[in-house]
MOPAC internal coordinates of N, CA, C and O (Angstrom, degrees):
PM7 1SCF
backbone

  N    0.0000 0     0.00 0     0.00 0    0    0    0
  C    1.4452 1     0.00 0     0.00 0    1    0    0
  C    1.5265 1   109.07 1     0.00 0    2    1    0
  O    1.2310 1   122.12 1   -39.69 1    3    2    1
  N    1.5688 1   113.54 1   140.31 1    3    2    1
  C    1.4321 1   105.71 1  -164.09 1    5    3    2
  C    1.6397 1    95.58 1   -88.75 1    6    5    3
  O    1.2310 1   122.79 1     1.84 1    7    6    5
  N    1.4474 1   112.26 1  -178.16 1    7    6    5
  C    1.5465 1   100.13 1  -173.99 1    9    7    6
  C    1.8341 1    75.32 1  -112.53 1   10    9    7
  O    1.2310 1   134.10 1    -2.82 1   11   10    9
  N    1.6783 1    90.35 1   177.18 1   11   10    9
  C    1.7615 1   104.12 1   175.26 1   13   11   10
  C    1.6654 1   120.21 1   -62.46 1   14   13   11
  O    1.2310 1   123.35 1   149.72 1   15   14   13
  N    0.9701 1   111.19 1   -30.28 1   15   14   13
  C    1.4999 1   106.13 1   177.75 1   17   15   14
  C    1.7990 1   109.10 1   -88.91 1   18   17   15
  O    1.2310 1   125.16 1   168.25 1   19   18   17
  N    1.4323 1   107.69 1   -11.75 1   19   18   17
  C    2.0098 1    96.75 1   151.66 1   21   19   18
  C    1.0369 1   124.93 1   -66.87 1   22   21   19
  O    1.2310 1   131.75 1   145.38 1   23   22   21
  N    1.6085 1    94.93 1   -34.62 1   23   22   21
  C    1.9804 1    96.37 1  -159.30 1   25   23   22
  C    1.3913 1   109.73 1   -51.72 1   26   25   23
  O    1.2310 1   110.79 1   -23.53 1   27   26   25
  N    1.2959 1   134.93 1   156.47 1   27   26   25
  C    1.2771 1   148.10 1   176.04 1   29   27   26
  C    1.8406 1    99.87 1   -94.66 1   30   29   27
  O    1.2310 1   131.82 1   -16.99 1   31   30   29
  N    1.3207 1    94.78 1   163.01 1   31   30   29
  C    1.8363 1    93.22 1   175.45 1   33   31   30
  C    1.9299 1    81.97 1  -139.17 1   34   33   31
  O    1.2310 1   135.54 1   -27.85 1   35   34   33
  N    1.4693 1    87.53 1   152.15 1   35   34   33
  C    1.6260 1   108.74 1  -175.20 1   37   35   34
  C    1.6745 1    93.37 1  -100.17 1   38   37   35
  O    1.2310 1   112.28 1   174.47 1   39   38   37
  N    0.9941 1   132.18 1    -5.53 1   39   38   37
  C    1.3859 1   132.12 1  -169.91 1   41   39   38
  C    2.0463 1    88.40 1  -114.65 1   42   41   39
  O    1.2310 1   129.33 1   -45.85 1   43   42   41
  N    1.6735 1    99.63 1   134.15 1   43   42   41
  C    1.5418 1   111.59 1   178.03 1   45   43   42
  C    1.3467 1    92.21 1  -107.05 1   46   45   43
  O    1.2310 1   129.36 1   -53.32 1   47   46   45
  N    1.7359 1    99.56 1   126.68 1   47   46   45
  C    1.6115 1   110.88 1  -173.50 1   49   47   46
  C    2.0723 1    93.29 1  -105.41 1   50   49   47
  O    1.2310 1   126.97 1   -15.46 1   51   50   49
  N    1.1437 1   104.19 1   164.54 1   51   50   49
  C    1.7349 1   142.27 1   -37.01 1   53   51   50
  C    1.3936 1   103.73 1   -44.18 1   54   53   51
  O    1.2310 1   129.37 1   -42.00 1   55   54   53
  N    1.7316 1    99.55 1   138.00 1   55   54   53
  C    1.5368 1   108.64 1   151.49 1   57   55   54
  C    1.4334 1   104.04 1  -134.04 1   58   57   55
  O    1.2310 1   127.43 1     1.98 1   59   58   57
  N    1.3471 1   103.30 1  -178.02 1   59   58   57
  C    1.9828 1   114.36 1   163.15 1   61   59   58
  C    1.2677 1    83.79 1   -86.64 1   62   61   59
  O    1.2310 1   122.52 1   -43.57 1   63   62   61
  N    1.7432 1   112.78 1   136.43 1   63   62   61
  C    1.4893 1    98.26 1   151.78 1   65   63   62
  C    1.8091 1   100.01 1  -144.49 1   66   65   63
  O    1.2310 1   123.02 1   -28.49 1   67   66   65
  N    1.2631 1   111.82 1   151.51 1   67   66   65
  C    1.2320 1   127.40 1  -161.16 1   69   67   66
  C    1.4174 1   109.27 1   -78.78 1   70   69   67
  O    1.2310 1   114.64 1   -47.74 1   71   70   69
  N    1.4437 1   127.77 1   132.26 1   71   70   69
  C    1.1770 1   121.09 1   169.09 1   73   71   70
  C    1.7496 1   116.87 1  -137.98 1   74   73   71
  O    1.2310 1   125.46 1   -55.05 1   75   74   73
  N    1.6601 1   107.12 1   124.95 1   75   74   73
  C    1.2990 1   115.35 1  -162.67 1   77   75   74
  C    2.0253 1   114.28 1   -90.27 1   78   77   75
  O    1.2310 1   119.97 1   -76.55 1   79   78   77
  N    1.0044 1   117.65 1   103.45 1   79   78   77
  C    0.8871 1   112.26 1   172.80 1   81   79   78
  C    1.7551 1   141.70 1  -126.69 1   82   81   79
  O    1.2310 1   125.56 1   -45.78 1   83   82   81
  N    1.5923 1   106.92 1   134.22 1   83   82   81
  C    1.8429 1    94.04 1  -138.17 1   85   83   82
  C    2.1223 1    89.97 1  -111.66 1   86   85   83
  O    1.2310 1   126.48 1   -43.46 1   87   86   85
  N    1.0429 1   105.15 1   136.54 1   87   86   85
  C    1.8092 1   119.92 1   151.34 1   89   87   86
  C    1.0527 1   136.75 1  -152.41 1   90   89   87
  O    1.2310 1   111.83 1    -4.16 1   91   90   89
  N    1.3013 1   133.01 1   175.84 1   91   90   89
  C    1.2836 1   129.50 1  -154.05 1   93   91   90
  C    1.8231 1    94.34 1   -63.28 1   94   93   91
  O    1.2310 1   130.79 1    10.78 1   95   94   93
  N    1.5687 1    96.79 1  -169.22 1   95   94   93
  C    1.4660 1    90.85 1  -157.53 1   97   95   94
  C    1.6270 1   102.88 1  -100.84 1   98   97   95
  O    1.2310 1   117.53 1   -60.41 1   99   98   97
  N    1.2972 1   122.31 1   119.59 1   99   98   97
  C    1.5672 1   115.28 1   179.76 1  101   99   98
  C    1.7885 1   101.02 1  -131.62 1  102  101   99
  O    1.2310 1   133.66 1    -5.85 1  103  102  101
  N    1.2409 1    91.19 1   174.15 1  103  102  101
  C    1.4692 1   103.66 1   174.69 1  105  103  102
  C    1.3678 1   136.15 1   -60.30 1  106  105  103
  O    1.2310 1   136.82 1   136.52 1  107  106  105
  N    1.7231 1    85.03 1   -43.48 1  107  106  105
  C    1.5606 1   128.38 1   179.79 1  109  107  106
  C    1.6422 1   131.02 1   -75.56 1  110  109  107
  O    1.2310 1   130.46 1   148.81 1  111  110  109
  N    1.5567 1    97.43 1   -31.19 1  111  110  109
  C    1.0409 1   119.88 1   174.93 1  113  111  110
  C    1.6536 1   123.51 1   -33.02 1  114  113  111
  O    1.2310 1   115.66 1   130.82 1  115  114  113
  N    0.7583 1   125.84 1   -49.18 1  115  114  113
  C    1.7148 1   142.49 1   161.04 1  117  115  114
  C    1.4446 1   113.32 1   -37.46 1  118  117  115
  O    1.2310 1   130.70 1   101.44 1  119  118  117
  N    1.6564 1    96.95 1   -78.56 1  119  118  117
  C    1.1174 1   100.71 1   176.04 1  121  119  118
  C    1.7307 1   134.76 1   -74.87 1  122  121  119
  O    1.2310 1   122.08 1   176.17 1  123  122  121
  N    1.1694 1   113.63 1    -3.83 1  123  122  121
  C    1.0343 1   120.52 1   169.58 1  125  123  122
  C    1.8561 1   108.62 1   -83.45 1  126  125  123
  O    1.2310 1   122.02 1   152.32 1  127  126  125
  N    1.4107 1   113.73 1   -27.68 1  127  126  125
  C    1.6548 1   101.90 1  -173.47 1  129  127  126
  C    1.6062 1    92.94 1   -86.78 1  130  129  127
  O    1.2310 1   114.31 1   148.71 1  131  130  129
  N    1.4348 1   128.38 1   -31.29 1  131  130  129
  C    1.3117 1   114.57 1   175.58 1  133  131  130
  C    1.8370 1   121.85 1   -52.77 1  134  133  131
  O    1.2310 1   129.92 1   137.35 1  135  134  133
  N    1.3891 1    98.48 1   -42.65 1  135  134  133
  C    1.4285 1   108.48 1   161.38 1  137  135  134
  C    1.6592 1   120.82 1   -34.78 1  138  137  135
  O    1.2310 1   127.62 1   140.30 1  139  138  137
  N    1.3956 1   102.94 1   -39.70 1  139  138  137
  C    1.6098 1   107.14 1  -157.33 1  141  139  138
  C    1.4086 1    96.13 1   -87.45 1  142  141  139
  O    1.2310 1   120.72 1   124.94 1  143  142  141
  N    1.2440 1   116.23 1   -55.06 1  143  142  141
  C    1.2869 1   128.29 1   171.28 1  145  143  142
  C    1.8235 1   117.88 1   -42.84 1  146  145  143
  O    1.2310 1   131.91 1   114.73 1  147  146  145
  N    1.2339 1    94.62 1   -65.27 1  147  146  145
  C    1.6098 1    91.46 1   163.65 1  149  147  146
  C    1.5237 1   121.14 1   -44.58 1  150  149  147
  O    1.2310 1   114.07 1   162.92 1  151  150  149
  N    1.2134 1   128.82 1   -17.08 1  151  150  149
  C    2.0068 1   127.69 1   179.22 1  153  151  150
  C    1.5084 1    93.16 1   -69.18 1  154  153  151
  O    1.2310 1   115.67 1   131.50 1  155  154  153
  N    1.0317 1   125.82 1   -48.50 1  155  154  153
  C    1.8181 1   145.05 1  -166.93 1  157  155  154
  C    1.4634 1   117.61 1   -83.22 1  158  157  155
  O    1.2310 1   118.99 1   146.96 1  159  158  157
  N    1.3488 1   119.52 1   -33.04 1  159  158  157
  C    1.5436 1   129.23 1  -166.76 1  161  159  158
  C    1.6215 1   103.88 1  -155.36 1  162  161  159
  O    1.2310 1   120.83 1  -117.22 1  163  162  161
  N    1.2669 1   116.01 1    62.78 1  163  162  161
  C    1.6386 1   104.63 1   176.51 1  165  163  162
  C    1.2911 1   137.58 1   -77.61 1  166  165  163
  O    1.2310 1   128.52 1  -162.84 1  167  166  165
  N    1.3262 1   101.19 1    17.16 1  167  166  165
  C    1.6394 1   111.01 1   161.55 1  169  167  166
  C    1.4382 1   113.20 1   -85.81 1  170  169  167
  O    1.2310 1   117.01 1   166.25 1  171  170  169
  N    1.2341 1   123.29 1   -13.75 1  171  170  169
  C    1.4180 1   136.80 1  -174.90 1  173  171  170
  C    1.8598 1   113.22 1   -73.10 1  174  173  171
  O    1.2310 1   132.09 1   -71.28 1  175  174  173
  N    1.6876 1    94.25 1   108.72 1  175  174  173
  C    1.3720 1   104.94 1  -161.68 1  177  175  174
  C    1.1792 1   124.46 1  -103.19 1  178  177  175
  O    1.2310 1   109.58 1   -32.63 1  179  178  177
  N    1.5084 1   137.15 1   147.37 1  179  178  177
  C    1.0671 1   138.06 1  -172.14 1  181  179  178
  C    2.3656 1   112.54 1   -37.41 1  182  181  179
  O    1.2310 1   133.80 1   133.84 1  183  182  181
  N    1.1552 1    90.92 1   -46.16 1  183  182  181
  C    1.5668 1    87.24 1   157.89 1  185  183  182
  C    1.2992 1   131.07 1   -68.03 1  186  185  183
  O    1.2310 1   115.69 1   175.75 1  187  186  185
  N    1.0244 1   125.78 1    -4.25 1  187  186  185
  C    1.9113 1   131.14 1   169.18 1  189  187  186
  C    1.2178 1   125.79 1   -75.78 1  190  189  187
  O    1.2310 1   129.85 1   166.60 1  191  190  189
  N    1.9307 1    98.61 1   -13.40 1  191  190  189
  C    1.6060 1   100.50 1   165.34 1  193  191  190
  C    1.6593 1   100.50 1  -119.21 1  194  193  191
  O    1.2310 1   143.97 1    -8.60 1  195  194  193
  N    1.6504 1    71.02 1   171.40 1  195  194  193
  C    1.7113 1   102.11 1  -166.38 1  197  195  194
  C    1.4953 1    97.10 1  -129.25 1  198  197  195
  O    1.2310 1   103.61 1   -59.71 1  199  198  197
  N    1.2473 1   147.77 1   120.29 1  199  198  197
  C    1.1719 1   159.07 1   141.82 1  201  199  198
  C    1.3628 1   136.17 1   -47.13 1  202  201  199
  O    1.2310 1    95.98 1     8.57 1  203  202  201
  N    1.2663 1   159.88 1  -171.43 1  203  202  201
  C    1.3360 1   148.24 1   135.31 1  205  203  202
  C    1.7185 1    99.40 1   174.71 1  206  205  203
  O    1.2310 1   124.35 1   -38.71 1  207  206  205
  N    1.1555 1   109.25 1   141.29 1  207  206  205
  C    1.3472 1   119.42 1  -163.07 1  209  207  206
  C    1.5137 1   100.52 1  -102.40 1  210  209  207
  O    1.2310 1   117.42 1   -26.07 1  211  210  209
  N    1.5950 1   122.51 1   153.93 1  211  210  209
  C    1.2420 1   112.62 1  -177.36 1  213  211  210
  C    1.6414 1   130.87 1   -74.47 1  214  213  211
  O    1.2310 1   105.01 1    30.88 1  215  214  213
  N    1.0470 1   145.33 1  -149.12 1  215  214  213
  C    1.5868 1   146.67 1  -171.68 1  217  215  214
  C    1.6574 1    98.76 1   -70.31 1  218  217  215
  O    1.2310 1   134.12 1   117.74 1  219  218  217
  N    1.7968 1    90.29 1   -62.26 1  219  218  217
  C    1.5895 1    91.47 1  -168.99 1  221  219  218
  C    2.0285 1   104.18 1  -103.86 1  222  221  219
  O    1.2310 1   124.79 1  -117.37 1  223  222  221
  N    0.7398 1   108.41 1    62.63 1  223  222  221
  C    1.3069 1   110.35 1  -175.53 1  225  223  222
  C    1.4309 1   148.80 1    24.31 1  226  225  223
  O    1.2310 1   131.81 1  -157.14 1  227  226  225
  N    1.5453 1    94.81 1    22.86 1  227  226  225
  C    1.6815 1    98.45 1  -161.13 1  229  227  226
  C    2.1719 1    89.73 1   -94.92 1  230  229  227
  O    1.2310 1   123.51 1   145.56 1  231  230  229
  N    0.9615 1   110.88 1   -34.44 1  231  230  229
  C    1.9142 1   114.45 1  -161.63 1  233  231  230
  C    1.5017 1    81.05 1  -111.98 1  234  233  231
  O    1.2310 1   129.99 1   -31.04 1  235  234  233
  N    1.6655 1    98.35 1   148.96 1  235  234  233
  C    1.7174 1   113.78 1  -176.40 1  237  235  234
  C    1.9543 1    68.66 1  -127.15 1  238  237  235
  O    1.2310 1   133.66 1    -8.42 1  239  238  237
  N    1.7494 1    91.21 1   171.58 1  239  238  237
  C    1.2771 1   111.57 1   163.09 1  241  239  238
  C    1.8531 1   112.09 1  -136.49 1  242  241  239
  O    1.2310 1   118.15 1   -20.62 1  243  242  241
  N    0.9057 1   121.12 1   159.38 1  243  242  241
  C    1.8343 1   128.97 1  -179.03 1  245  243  242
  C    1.6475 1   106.29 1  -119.06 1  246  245  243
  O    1.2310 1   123.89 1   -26.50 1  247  246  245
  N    0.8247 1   110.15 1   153.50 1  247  246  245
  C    1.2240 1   119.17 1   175.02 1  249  247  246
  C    1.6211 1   104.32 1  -149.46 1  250  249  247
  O    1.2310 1   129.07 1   -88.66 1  251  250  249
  N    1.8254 1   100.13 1    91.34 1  251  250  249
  C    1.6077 1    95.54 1   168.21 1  253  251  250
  C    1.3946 1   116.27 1  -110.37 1  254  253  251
  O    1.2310 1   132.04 1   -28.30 1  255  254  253
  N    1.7664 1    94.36 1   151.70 1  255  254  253
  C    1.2850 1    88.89 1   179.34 1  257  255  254
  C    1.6921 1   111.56 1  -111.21 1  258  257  255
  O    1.2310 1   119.86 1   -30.75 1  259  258  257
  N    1.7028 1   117.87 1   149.25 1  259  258  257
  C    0.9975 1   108.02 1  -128.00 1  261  259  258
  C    2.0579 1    79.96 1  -127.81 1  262  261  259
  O    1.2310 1   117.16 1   -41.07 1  263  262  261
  N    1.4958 1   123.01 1   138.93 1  263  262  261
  C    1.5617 1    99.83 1   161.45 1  265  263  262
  C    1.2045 1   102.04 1  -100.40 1  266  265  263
  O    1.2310 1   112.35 1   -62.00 1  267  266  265
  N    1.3018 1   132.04 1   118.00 1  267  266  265
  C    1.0418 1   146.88 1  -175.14 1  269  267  266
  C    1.4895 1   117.81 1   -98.88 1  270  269  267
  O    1.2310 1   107.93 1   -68.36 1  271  270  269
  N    1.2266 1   140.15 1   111.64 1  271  270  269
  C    1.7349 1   159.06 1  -166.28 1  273  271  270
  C    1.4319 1    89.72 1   -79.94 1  274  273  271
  O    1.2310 1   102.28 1   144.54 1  275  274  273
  N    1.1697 1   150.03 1   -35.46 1  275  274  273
  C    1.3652 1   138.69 1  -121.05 1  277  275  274
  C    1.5050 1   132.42 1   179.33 1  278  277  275
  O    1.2310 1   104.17 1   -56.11 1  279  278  277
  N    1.2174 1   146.79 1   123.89 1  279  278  277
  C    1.4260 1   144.52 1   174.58 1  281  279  278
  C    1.5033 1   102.62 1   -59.89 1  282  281  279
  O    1.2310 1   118.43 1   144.78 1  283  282  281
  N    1.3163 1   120.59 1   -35.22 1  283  282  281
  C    1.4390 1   109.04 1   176.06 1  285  283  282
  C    1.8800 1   119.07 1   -64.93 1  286  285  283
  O    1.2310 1   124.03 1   151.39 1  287  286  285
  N    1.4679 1   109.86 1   -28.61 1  287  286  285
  C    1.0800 1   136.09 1  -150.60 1  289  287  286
  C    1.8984 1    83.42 1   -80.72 1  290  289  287
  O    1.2310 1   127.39 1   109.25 1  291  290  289
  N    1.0589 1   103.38 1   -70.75 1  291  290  289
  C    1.6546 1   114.54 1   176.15 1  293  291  290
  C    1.4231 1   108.71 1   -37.13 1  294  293  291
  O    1.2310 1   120.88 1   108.64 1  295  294  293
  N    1.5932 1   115.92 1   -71.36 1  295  294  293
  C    1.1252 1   114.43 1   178.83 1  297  295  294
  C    1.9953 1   128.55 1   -43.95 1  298  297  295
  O    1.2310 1   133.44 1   151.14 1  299  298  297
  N    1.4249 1    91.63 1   -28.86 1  299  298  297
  C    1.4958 1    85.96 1   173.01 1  301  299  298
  C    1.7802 1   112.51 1   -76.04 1  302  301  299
  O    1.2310 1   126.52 1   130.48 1  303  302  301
  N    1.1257 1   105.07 1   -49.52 1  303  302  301
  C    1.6329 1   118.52 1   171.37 1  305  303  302
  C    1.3645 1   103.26 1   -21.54 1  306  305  303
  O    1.2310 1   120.05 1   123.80 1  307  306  305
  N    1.6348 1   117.51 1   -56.20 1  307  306  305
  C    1.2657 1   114.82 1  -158.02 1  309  307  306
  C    1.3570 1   125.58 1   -78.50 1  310  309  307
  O    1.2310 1   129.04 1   134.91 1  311  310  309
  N    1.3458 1   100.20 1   -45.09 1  311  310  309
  C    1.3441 1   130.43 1   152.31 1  313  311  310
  C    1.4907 1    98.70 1   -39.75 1  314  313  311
  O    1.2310 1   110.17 1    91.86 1  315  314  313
  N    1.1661 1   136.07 1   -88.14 1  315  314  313
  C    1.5245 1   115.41 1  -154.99 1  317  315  314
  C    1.7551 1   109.42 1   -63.11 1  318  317  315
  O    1.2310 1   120.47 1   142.42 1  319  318  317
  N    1.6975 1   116.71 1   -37.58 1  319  318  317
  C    1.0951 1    90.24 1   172.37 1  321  319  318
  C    1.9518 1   136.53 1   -49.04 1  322  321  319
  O    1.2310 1   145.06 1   138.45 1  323  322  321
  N    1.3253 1    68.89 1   -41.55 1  323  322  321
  C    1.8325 1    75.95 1  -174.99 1  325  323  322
  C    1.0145 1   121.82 1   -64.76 1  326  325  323
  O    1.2310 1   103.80 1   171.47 1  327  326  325
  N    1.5013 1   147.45 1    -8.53 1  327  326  325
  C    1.4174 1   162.63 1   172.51 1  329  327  326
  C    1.3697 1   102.28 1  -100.94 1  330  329  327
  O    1.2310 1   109.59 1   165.71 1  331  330  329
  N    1.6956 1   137.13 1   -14.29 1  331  330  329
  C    1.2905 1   123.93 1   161.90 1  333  331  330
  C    1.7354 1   116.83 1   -59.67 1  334  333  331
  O    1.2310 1   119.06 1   -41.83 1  335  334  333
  N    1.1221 1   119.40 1   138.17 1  335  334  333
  C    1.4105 1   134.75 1   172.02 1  337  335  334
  C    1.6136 1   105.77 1   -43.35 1  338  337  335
  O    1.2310 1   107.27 1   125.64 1  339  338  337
  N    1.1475 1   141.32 1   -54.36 1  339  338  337
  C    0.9270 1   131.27 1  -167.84 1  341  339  338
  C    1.4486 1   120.37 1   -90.60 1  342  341  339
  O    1.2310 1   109.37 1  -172.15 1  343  342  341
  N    1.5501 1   137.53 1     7.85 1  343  342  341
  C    1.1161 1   122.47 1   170.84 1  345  343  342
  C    1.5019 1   112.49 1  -118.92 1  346  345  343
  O    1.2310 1   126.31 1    10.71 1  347  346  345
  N    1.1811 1   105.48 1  -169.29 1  347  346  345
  C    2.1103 1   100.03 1  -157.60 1  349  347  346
  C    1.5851 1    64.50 1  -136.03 1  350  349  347
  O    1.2310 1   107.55 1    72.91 1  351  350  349
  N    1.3829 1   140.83 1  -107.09 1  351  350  349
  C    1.3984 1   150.46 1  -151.86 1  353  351  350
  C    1.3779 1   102.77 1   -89.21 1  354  353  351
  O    1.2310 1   132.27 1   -37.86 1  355  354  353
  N    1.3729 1    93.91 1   142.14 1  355  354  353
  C    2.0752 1   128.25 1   146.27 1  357  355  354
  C    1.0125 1   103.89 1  -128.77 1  358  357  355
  O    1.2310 1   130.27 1   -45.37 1  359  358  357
  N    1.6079 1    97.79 1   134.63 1  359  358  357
  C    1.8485 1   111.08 1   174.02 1  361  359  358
  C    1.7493 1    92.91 1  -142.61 1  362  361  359
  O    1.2310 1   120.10 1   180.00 1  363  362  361

């Protein structure tokens, strides 16, 4: 088994890379995943997301985009999003 600093990444860092993340529908919602994102990437600005609410309006989705240095860097991102209270999905 390789350890983490063998593994190879198929993704060449730095890039922008997009990250979709969906919950029920709040006000806050935005600004609270920019929050999370900002612990990991704090150049990451209220313009890097994109919002859109679902068909019938109960779940919004975000779409931030993230410059990401690193697979470790991502991996934390995701990780904290997904353990925040307010979201159901990261993809």
């Amino acid at each position: 088994m390789m350890s983490d600093d063998l593994k190879t990444s198929i993704i060449e860092f730095p890039l922008d890379f997009p990250i979709k993340v969906m919950g029920e529908q709040h006000p806050e919602f935005a600004a609270r995943v920019l929050d999370v994102v900002q612990q990991h990437a704090p150049e990451t600005a209220a313009s890097d997301i994109n919002t859109r609410p679902s068909s019938k309006g109960n779940y919004i989705s975000a779409t931030v985009v993230v410059r990401a240095e690193s697979q470790q860097q991502l991996d934390d991102i995701y990780r904290s999003l997904s353990s925040h209270p307010m979201v159901k999905v990261v993809l």
